[in-house]
N, C-alpha and C positions, 0 to 999 in steps of 0.2 A: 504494500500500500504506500503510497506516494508522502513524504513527510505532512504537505498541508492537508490532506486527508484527511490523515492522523490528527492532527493538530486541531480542524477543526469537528471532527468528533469526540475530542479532549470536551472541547469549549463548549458543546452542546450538550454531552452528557452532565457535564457539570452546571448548565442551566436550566436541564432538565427538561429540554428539546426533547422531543420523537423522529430519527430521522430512519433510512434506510440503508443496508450497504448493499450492495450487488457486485459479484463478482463473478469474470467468464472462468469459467471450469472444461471448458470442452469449446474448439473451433473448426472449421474448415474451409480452408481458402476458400475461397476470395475474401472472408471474412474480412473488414476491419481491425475486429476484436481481437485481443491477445490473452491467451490461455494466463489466469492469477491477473487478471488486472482487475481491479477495485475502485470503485464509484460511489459516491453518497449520496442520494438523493434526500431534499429536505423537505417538509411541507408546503411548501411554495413552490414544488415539483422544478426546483432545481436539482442540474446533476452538476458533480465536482469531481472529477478525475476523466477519467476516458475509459467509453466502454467499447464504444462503435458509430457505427454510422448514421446517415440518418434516419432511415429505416429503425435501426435497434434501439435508439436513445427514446424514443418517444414511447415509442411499446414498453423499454422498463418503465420507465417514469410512470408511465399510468396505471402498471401493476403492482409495480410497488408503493403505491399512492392506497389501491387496493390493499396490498396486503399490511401496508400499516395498520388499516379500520378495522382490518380481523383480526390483529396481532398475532400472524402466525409467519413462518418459514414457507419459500416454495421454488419449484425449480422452473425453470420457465425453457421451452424449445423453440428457436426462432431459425426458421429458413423456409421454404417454398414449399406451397398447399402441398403438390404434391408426396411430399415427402410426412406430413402431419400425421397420418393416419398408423404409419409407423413405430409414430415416437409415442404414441400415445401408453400413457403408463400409469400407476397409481402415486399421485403427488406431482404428477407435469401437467404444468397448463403446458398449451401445442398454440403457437400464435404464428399465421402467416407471415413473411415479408415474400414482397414481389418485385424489389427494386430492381432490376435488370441487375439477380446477382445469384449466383450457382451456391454461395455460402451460407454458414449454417452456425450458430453458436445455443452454447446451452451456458444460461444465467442463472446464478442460487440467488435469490434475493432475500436477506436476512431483515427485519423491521427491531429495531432498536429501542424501546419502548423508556422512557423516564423511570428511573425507580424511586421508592417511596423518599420523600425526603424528611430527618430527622433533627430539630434545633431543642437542645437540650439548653437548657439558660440557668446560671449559675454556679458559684467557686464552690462545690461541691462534690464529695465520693462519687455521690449517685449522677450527678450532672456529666462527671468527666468520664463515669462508665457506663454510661447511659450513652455519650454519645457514640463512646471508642466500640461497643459492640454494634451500634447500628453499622459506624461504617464497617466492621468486619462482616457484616448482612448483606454489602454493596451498597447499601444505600446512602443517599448525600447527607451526610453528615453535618452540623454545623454545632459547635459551642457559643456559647455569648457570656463570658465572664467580663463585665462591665467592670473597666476599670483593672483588670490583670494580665498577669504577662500570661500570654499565649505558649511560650516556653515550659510552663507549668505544667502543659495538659497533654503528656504524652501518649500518643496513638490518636489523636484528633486528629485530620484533616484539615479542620479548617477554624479557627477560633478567631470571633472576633472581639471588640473588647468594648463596644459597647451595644446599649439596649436601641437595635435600630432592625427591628422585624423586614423593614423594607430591604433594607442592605442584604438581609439575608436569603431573601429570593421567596415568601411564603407563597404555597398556591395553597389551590382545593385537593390536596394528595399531604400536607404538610402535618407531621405530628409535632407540636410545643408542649414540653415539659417544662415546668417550673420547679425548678428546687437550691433554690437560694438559701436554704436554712433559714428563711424569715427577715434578709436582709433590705433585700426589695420587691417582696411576691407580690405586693397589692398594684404597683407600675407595671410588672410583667405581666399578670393577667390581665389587668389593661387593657393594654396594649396588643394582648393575643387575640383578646375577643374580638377586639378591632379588625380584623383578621380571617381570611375564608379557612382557616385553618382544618383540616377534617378532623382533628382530636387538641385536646389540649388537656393538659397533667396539670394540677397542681400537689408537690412531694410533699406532705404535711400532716400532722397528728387531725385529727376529725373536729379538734377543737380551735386548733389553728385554723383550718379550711374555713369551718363557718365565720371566722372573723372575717377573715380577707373579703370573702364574698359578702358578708354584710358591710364590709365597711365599702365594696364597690357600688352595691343594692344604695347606699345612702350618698352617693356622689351621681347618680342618675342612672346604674347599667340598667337594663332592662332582664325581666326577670329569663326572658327567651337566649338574651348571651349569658348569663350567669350559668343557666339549665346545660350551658355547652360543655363545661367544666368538669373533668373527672377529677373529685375532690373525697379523700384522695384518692392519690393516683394511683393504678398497678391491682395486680390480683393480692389478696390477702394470702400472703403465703406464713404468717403467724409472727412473731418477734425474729426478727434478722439483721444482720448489721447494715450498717449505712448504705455502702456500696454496693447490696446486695438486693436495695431496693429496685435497683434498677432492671434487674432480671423478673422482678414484678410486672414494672411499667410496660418493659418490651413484650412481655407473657401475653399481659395486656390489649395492648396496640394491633402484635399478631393475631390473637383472637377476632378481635375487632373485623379486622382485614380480611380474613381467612370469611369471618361470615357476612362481607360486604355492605359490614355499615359504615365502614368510611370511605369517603369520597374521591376521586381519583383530580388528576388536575385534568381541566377540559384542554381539548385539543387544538390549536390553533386553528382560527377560523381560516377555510379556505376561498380563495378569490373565486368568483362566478367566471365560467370557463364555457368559451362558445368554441367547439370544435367540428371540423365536418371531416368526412371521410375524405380521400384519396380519389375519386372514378377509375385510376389505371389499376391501382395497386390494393386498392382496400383500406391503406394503411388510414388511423386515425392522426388527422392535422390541426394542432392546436391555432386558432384563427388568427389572434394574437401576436401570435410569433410568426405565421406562415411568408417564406419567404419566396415559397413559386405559387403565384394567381394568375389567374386569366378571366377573362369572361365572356361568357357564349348565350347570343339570345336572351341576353337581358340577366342570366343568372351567373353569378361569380363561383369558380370552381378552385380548389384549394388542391396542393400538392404535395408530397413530402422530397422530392429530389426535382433536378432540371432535369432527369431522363422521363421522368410522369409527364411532367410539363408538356416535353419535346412530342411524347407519342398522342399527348391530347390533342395536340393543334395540329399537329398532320391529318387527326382522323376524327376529330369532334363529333361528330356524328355515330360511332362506334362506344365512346362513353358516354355519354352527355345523359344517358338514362339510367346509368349505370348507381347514382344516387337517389337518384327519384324516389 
């Protein structure tokens, strides 16, 4: 894979983007395509590397546009109808091209999904092992010890040092844990409820909890964000140490998850997309982008290569019905 590639799949996983990889696994001259080469497509059906021509770039892009929505893996077979009926297998889409081209490529398209993300907030056992196990879960970890040195909190990922939810990247997938040991719970949840957060912890004896929250209940919360508040937080797993709370909250969390009552972060919304077929080739032509038009009889015909073009305007009368 190509270092910007890399690089910016670094940068999306870490904001918690959805994009796609695809990679050619199988070619055959005339292909374009080079066997291991690697592409990311993003949701705004951009692609970033090089896969192929133009013919094969658009058919990924829109299957794996596809396959992101179902969040599954798939293998995809691209070369001449003729040939489709052969390849047909359990787990291959079979997708024509017709460019004026004898080649053949087979594409694995992988969909890269955001995982849950976890900010654990405060100088705490449970805060800094709370967070150090999510990130060993894969998931985006964040500490927020306001006001501490970040050097402190080994096996974090990412610690920042003050109480700034936004900096932190919250969506609707985000778990907040509070456990300050009392030093500023009443600003944090706050602050959290403020927040599409899908869980929020507050780590505290049951008589601390009800403080916090009535001292929030008397500063204006509403009783609907207060209700949001696991108070406290974690499974009762009976008198345990500090740091071992945390194995509670995560116990928790996963529960929560496993039985889909927390929220996921919504998808980035996609642009409205006017696309028409191909007449020569079949292929689908995003309109948008389309760089070979013509127009015959009052209606405008879209292409994916200047060989479609070429064979349209020689014999218009042989396509022209061909989209109808």
């Amino acid at each position: 894979m190509r270092p910007e590639v890399l690089r910016l799949a670094a940068e999306l996983s870490e904001r918690g983007e959805p994009y796609a990889l695809a990679t050619v696994v199988w070619r055959r001259s005339p292909s374009s395509g080079q066997t291991g080469a690697t592409a990311l497509i993003t949701r705004d059906r951009r692609i970033h590397g090089w896969l192929g021509g133009a013919c094969a770039e658009p058919t990924v892009i829109r299957e794996s546009m596809r396959m992101l929505e179902e969040g599954r893996s798939g293998l995809l077979f691209l070369g001449p109808p003729e040939e489709l009926a052969g390849q047909a297998r359990a787990g291959v889409v079979t997708v024509p091209i017709a460019c004026q081209s004898e080649g053949a490529m087979e594409v694995f398209v992988e969909p890269v999904l955001p995982q849950p993300q976890m900010i654990a907030i405060g100088r705490s056992p449970a805060a800094t092992t709370l967070a150090a196990m999510a990130a060993g879960l894969g998931w985006r970890s964040v500490l927020i010890d306001d006001g501490g040195d970040p050097a402190a909190h080994a096996g974090v990922p990412k610690v920042l040092t003050s109480l700034d939810l936004d900096a932190a990247g919250v969506d609707a997938a985000t778990s907040i844990v509070i456990a300050t040991q009392g030093h500023y719970d009443e600003d944090a949840v706050e602050r959290a409820i403020a927040t599409p957060a899908a869980y929020i912890g507050l780590v505290a004896s049951r008589k601390r909890a009800e403080a916090v929250l009535g001292y929030l209940r008397d500063r204006g919360a509403s009783e609907d964000q207060l209700a949001r508040v696991h108070a406290p937080a974690g499974l009762d797993l009976g008198r345990i140490p500090t740091h071992e709370i945390a194995v509670a909250v995560l116990a928790e969390i996963v529960a929560l998850r496993a039985a889909g009552s927390l929220g996921e972060a919504a998808p980035a919304p996609e642009e409205a997309r006017h696309e028409e077929i191909d007449p020569v080739c079949g292929m689908t032509v995003d309109v948008a982008g389309a760089r070979y038009r013509t127009t015959h009889e009052g209606r405008t015909y879209y292409f994916c290569s200047a060989g479609c073009l070429e064979s349209f305007t020689a014999d218009p009368a042989r396509y022209a019905g061909a989209t109808a």
